[in-house]
C-alpha positions as CSV (number, residue, x, y, z in Angstrom):
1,X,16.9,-12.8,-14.9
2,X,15.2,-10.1,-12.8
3,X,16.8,-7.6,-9.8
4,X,15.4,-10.7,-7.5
5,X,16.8,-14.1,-9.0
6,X,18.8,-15.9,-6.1
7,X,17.6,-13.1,-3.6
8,X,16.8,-14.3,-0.1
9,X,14.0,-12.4,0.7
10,X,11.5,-12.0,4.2
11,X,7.9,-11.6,3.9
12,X,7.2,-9.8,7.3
13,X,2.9,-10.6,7.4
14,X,1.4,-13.0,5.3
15,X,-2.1,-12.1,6.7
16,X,-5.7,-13.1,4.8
17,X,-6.8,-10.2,2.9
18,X,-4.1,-10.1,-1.1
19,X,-1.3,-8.1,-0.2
20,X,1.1,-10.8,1.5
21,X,0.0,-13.5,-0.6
22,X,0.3,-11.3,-3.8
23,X,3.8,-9.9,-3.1
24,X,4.9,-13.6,-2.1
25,X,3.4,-15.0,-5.4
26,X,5.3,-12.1,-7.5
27,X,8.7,-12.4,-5.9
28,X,9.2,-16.4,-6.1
29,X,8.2,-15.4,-9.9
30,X,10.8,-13.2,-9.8
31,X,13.2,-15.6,-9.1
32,X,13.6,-15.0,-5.1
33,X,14.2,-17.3,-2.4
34,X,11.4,-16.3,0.0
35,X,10.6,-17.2,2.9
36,X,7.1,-15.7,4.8
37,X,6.9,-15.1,8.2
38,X,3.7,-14.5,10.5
39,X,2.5,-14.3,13.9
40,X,-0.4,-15.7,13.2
41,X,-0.4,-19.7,13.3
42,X,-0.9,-22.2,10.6
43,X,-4.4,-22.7,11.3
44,X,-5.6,-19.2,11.6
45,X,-3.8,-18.7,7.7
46,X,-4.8,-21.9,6.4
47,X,-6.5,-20.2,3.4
48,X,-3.8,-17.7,2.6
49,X,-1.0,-20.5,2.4
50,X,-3.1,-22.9,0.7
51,X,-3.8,-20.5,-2.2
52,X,0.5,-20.4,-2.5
53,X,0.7,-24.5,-2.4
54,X,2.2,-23.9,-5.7
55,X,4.9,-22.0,-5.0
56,X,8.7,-23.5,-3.6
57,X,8.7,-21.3,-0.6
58,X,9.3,-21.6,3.5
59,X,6.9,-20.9,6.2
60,X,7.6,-19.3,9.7
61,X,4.2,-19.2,11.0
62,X,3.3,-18.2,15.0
63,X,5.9,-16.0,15.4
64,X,8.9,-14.7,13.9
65,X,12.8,-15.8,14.6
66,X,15.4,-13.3,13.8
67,X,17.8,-15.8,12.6
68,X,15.6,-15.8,9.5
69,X,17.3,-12.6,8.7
70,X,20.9,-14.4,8.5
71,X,21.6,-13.8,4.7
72,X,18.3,-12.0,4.1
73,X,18.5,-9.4,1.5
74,X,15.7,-8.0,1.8
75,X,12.5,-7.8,4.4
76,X,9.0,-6.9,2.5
77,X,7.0,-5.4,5.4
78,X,2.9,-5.8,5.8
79,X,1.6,-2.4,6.3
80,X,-0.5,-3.9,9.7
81,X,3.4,-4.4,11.4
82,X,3.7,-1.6,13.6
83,X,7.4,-0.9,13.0
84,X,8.4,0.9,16.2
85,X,7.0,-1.6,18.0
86,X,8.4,-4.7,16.2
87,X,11.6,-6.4,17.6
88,X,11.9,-8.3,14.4
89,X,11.9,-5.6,11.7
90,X,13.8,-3.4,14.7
91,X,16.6,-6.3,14.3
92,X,16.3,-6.5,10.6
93,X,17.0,-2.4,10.3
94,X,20.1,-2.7,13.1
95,X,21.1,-5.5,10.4
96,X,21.5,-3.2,7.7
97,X,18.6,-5.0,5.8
98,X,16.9,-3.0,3.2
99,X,13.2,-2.9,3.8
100,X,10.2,-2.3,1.7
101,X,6.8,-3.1,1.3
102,X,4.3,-4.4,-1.3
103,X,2.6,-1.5,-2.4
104,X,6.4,0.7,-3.0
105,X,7.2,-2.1,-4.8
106,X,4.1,-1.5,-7.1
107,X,4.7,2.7,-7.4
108,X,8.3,1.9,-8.0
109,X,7.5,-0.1,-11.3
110,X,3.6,1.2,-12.1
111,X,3.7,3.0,-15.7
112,X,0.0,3.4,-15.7
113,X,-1.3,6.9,-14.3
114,X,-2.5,6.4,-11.0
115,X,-5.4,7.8,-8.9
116,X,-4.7,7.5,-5.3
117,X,-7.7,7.4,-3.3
118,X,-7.8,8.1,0.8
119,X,-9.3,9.2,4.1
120,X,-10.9,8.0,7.5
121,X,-14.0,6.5,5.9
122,X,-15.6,5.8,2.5
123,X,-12.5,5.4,0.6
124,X,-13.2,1.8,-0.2
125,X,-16.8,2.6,-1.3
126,X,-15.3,5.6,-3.2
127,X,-12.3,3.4,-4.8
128,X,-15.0,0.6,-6.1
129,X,-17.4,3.6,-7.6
130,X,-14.7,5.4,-9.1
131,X,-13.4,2.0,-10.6
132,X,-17.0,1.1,-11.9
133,X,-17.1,4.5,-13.7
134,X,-13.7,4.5,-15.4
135,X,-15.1,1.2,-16.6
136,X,-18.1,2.2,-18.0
137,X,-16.2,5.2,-19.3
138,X,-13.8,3.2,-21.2
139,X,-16.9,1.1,-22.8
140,X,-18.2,4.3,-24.4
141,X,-16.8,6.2,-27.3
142,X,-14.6,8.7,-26.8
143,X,-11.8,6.9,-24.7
144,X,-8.5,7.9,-25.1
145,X,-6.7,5.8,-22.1
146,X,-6.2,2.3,-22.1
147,X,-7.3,-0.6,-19.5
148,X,-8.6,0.2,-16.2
149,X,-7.1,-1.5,-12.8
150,X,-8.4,-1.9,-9.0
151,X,-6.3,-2.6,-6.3
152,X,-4.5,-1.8,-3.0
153,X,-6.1,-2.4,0.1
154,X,-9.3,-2.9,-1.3
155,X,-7.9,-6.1,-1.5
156,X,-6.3,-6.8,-4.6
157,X,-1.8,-6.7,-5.4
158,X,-1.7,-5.3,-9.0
159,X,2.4,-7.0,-8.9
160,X,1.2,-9.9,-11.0
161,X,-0.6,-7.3,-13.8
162,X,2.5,-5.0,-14.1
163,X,3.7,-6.7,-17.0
164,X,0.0,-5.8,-18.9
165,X,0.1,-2.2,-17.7
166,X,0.6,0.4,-20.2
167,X,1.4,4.3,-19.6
168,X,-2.2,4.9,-21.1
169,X,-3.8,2.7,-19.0
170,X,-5.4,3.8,-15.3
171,X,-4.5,2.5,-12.5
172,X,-7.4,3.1,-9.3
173,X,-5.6,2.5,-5.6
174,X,-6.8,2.3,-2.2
175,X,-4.2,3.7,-0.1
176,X,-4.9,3.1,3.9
177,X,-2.6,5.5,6.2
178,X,-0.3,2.1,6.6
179,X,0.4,2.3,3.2
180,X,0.5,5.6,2.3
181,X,3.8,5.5,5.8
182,X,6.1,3.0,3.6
183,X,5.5,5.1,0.2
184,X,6.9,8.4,1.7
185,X,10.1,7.3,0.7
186,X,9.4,6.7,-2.6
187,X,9.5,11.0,-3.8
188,X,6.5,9.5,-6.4
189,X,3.1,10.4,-5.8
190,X,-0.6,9.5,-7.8
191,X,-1.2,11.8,-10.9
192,X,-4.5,12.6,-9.0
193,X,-5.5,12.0,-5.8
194,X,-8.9,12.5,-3.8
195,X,-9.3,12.4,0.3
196,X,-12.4,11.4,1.1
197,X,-12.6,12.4,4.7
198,X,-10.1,12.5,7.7
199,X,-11.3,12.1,11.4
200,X,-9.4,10.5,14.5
201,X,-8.4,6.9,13.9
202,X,-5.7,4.6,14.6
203,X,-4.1,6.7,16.9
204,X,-3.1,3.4,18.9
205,X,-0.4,3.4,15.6
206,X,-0.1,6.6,14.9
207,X,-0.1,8.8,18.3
208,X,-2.1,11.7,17.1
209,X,-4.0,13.7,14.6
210,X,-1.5,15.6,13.3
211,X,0.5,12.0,12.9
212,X,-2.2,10.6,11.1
213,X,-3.0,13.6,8.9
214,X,0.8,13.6,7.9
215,X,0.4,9.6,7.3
216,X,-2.2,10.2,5.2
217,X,-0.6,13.4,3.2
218,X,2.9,11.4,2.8
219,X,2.3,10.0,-0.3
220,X,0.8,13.2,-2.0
221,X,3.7,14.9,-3.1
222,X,2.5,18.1,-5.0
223,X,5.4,18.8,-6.5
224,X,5.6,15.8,-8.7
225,X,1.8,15.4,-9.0
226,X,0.1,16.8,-12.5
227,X,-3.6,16.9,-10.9
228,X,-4.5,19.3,-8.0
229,X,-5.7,17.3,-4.8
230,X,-9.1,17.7,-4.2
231,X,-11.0,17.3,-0.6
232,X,-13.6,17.2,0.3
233,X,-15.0,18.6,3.2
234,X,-15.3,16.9,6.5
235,X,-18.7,15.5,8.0
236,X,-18.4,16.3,11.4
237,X,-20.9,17.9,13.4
238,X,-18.9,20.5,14.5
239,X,-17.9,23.3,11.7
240,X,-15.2,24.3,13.9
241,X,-13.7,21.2,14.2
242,X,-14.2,20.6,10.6
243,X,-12.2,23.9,9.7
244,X,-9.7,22.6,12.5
245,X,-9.3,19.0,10.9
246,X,-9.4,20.2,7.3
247,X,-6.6,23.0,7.7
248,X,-4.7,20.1,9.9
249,X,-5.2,18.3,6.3
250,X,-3.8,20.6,4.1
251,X,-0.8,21.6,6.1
252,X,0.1,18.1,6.3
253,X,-0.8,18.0,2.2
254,X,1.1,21.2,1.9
255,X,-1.9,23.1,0.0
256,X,-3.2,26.2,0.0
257,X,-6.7,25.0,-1.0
């Protein structure tokens, strides 16, 4: 028995890139009766449901119906739903329906140390390197962690591997702005964590800079993180507005780097 036997629970965003299809995969393991909703139609995720043929579980595909949520115990969110925007989820909070998403349900039960890993650009390129050197590391004498792990919007749910993880082992996440909004909740942060970069983008979701810096800085909690954040300076042209964007940064970070 696990906390999700007999559960009813939503998948809001199946989408084609791991995260929906791993968090579906992991909760009907868990027991739950789910049931995976997307605007997208059948055609357009024909890959994405194929690889859950497997799997007892209903489809609501080309739009969502809020009399799915009759019963619904919980409603696993895909960081691309724009919640202020969404009439479903909006439905689903008036409800009373707990909410979550596949990543928080990752950092809630992860005993691995993590190394979070964000910013505008180069964080996937930087996630992959950093994951290639831990590996070599480990190969080499001298090693005193355990396994190493990629995942998180690089394209990979680490929910299936939880039960392999060990607290030695090293755990190397992409975390996109999305992700990083869901997790502030969560008052658990990487043990280290590296910004890459931060620049204007997805402002269309967020509203502003200072929205997306604060996005990006949620998950960072210094207080319960045993590595110093480090950043890196920005690229843009302007040294002013790299000073500008960088102190914009660690506000929203809370350092005094």
């Amino acid at each position: 028995m696990t906390a999700f036997s007999g559960k009813r629970v939503v998948v809001m965003g199946l989408g084609r890139f791991g995260g929906g299809i791993g968090v579906a995969r992991w909760l009907c393991e868990q027991g739950a009766r789910v049931l995976v909703t997307d605007l997208g139609t059948e055609a357009a995720l024909a890959q994405s449901v194929a690889s859950l043929e497997d799997l007892s579980l209903e489809y609501r595909l080309g739009g969502h119906d809020a009399a799915d949520l009759d019963g619904c115990d919980l409603i696993v969110v895909s960081p691309a739903v724009d919640k202020r925007k969404s009439g479903f989820f909006q439905t689903a909070v008036e409800k009373g329906i707990p909410w979550t998403s596949e990543m928080t349900l990752f950092l809630e039960r992860c005993c691995a140390r993590i190394v979070g890993i964000t910013g505008t650009a180069g964080k996937s390129t930087t996630t992959a390197m950093v994951g290639v050197v831990l590996e070599a590391a480990r190969q080499a004498p001298g090693w005193r962690h355990g396994r190493v792990w990629l995942g998180g919007n690089i394209g990979r749910s680490l929910l299936a591997d939880l039960g392999s993880m060990s607290p030695d082992d090293v755990v190397v996440l992409e975390l996109s702005s999305f992700q990083l909004e869901d997790t502030v909740r969560l008052g658990k942060s990487p043990d280290l964590a590296l910004v890459t970069n931060v620049r204007e983008n997805h402002l269309d979701r967020h509203g502003s800079l200072q929205a997306y810096a604060e996005a990006k800085g949620n998950g960072f909690d210094t207080k319960t993180m045993r590595q110093v954040v480090r950043l890196r300076k920005l690229d843009s042209a302007d040294r002013e507005e790299q000073e500008e964007l960088l102190d914009l940064y660690k506000r929203a970070l809370g350092l005094a780097v």
